[in-house]
LOMI-284221 format. One record per atom (N, C-alpha, C): residue number from 1; atom name; z, x, y. Coordinates in Angstrom, 3 decimals. Layout:
REM residues N
R  nr atom       up     east    north
R NUM   CA        Z        X        Y
...
***
This chain:
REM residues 96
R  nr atom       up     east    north
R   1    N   30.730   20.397   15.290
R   1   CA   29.813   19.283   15.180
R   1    C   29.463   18.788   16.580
R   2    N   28.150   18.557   16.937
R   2   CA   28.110   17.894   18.127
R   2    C   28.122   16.591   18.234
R   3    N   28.200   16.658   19.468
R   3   CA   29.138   14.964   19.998
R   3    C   27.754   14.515   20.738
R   4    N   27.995   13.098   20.818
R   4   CA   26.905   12.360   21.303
R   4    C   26.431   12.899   22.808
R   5    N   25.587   12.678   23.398
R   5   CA   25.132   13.347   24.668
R   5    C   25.275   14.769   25.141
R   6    N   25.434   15.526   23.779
R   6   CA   25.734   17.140   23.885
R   6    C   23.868   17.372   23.217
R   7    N   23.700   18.825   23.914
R   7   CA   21.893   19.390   23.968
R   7    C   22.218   19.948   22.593
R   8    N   21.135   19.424   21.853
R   8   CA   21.253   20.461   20.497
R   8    C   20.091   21.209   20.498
R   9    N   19.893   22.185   20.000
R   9   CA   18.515   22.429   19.498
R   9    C   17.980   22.727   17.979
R  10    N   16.843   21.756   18.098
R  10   CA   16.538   21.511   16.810
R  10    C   16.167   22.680   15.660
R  11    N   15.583   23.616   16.335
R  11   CA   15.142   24.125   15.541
R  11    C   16.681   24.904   14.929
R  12    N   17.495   25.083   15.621
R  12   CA   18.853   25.858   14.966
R  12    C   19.299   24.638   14.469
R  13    N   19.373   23.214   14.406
R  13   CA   20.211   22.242   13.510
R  13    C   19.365   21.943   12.501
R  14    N   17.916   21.512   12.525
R  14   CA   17.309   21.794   11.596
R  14    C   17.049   23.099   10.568
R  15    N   16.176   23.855   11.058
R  15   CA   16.118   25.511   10.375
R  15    C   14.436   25.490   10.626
R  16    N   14.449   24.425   11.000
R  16   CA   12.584   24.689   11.264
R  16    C   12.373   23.543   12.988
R  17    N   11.364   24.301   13.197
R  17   CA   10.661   23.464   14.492
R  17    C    9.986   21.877   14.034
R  18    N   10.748   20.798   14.234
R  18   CA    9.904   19.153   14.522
R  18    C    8.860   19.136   14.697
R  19    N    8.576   19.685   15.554
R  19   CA    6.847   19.586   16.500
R  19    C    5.804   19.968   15.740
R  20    N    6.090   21.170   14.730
R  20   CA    5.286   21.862   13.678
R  20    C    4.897   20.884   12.652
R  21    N    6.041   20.081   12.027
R  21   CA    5.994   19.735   10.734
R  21    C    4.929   19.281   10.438
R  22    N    3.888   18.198   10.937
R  22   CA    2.145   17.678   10.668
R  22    C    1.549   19.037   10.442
R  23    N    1.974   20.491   10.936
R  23   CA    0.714   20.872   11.068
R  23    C    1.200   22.172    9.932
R  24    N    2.264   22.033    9.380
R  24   CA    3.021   23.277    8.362
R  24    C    2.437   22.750    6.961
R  25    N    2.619   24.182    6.035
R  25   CA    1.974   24.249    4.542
R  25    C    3.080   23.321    3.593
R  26    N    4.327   23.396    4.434
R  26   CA    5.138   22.457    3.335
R  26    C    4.963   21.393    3.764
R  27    N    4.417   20.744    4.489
R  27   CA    4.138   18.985    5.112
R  27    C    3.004   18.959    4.096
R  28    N    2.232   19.644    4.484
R  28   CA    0.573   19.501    3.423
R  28    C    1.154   19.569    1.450
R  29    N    2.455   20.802    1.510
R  29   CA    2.252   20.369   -0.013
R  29    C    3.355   19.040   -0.735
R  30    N    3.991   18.602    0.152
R  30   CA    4.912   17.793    0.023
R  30    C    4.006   16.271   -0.419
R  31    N    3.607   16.543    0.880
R  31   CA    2.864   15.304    1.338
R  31    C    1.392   14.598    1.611
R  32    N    0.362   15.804    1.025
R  32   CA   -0.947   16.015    1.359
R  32    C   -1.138   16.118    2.937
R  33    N   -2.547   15.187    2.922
R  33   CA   -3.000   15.565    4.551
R  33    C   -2.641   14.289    4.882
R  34    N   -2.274   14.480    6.636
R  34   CA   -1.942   13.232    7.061
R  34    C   -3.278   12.180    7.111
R  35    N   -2.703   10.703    6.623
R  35   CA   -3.471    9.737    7.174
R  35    C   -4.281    9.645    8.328
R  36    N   -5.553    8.702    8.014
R  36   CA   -6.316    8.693    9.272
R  36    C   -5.855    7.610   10.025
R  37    N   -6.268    7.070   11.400
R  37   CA   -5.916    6.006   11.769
R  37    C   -6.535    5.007   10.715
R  38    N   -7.865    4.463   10.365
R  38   CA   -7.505    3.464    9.660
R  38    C   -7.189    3.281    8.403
R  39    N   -6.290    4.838    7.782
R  39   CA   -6.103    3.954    6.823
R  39    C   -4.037    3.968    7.296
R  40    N   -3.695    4.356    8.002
R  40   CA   -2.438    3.697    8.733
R  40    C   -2.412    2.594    8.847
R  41    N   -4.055    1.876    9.773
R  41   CA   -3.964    0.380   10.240
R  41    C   -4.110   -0.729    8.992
R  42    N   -4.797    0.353    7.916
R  42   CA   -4.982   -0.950    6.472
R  42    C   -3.509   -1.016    5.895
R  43    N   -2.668    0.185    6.037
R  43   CA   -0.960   -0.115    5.685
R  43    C   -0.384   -0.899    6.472
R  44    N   -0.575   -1.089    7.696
R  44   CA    0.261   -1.764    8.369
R  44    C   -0.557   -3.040    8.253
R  45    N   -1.689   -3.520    8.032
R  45   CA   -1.851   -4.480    7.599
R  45    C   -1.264   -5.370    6.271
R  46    N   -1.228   -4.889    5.716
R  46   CA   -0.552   -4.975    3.952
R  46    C    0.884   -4.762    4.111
R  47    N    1.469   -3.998    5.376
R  47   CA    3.065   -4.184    4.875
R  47    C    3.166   -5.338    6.518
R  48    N    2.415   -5.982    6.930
R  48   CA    2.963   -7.162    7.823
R  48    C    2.477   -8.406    7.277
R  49    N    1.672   -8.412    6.140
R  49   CA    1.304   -9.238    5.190
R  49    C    2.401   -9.593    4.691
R  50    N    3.217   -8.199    3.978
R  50   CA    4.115   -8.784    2.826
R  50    C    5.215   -9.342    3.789
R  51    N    5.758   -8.677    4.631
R  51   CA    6.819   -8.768    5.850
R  51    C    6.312  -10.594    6.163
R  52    N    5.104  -10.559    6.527
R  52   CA    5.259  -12.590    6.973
R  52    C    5.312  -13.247    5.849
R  53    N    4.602  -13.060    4.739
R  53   CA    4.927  -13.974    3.530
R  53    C    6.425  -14.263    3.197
R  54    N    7.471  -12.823    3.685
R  54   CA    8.415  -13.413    3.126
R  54    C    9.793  -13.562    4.120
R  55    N    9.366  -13.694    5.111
R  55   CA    9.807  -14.033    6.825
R  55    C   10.754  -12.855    6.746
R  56    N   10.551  -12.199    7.061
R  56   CA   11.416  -10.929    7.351
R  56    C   11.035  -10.405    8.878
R  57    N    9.711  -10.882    9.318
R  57   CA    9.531  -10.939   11.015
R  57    C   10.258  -11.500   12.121
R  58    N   11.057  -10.913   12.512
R  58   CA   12.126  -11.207   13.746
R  58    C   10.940  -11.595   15.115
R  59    N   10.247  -10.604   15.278
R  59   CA    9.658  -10.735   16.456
R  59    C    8.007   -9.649   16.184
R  60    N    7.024   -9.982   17.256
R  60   CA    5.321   -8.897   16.638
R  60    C    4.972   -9.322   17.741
R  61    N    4.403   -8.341   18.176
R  61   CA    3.547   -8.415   19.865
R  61    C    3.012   -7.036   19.565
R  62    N    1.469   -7.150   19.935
R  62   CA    0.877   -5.686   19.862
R  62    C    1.421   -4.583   19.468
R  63    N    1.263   -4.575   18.084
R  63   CA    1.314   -3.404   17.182
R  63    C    2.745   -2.864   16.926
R  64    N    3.739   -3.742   17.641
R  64   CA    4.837   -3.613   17.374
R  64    C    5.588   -4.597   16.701
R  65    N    6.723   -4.701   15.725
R  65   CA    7.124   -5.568   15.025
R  65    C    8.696   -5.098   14.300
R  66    N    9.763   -5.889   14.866
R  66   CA   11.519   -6.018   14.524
R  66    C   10.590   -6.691   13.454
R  67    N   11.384   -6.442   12.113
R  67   CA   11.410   -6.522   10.856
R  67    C   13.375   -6.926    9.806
R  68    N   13.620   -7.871    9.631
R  68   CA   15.345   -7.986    9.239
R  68    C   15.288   -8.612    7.901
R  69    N   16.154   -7.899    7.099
R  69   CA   16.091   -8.791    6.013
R  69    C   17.063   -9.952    5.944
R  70    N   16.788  -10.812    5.144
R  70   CA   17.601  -12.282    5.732
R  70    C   19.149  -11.879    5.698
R  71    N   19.865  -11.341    4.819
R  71   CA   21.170  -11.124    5.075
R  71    C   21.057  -10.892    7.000
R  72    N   20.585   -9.585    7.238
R  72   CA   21.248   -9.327    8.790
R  72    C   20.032  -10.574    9.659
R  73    N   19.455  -11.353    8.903
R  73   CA   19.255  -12.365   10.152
R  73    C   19.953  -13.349   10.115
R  74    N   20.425  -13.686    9.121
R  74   CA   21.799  -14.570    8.975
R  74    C   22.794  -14.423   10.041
R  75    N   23.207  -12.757    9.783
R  75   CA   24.238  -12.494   10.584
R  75    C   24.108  -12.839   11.976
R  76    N   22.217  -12.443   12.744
R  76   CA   22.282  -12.967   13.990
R  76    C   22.310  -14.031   14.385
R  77    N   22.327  -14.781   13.044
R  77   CA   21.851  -16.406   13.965
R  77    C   20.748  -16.751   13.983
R  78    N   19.575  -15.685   13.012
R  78   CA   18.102  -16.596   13.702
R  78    C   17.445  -16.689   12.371
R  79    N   17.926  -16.792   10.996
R  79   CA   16.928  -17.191    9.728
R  79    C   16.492  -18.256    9.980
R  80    N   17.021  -19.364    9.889
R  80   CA   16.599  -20.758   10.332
R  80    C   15.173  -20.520   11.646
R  81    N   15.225  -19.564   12.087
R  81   CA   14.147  -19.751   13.291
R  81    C   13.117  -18.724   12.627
R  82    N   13.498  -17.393   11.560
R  82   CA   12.138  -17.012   11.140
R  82    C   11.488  -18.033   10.199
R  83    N   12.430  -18.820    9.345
R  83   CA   11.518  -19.595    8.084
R  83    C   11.182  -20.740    9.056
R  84    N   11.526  -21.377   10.349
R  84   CA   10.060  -22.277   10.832
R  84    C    9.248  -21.728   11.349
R  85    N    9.123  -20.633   11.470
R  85   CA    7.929  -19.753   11.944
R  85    C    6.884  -19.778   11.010
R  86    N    7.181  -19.214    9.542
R  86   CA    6.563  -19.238    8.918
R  86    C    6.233  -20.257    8.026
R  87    N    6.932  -21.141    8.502
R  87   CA    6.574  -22.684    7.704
R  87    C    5.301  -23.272    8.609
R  88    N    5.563  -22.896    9.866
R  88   CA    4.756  -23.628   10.960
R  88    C    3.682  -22.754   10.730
R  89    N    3.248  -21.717   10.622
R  89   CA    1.758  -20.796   10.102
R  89    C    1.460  -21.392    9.053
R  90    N    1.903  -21.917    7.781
R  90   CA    1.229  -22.326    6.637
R  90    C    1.398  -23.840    7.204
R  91    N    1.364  -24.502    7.475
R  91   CA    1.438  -25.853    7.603
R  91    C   -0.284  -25.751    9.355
R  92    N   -0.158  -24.950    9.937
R  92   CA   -1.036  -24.686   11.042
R  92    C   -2.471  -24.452   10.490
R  93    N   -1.898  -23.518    8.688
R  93   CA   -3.338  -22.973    8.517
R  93    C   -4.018  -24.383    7.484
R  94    N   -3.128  -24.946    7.122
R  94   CA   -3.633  -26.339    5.912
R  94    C   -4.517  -27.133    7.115
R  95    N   -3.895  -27.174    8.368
R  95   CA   -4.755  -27.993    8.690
R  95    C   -6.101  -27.854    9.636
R  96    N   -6.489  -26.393    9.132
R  96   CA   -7.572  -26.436    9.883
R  96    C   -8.920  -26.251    8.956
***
């Protein structure tokens, strides 16, 4: 078994080449054809929708976004700071 910071190579731990998989017949029949960009950007719209409605947003800055469900934000210490986040967006948007 390899150990952490030991070179593996994938294609012998896997049985197939990574780099291929978008462009192989079993990606296409598994999975159809890959997404375009926008309809990636209409998913990630709709899953940071559901993600703020139900404060599971740790942190979002350009196109990137920590996502926790409240158990492990509990654990860090910061639920109390996602639900005024999102209290303070619905209370921001009533009043405009």
């Amino acid at each position: 078994m390899a150990k952490r910071g030991d070179r593996v190579d994938p294609v012998e731990t896997l049985g197939f080449d990574p780099g291929t998989i978008l462009a192989s017949d079993g990606y296409k029949a598994k999975y159809g054809k890959a997404p375009t960009d926008a309809m990636a950007e209409a998913a990630w719209d709709q899953i940071m929708k559901i993600a703020k409605a139900n404060a599971l947003i740790v942190q979002a800055y350009g196109g990137v976004a920590t996502l926790a469900v409240p158990s492990e934000q509990r654990k860090a210490g910061i639920r109390e700071q996602t639900l005024r986040m999102e209290l303070f967006e619905l209370e921001g948007r009533q009043t405009k």
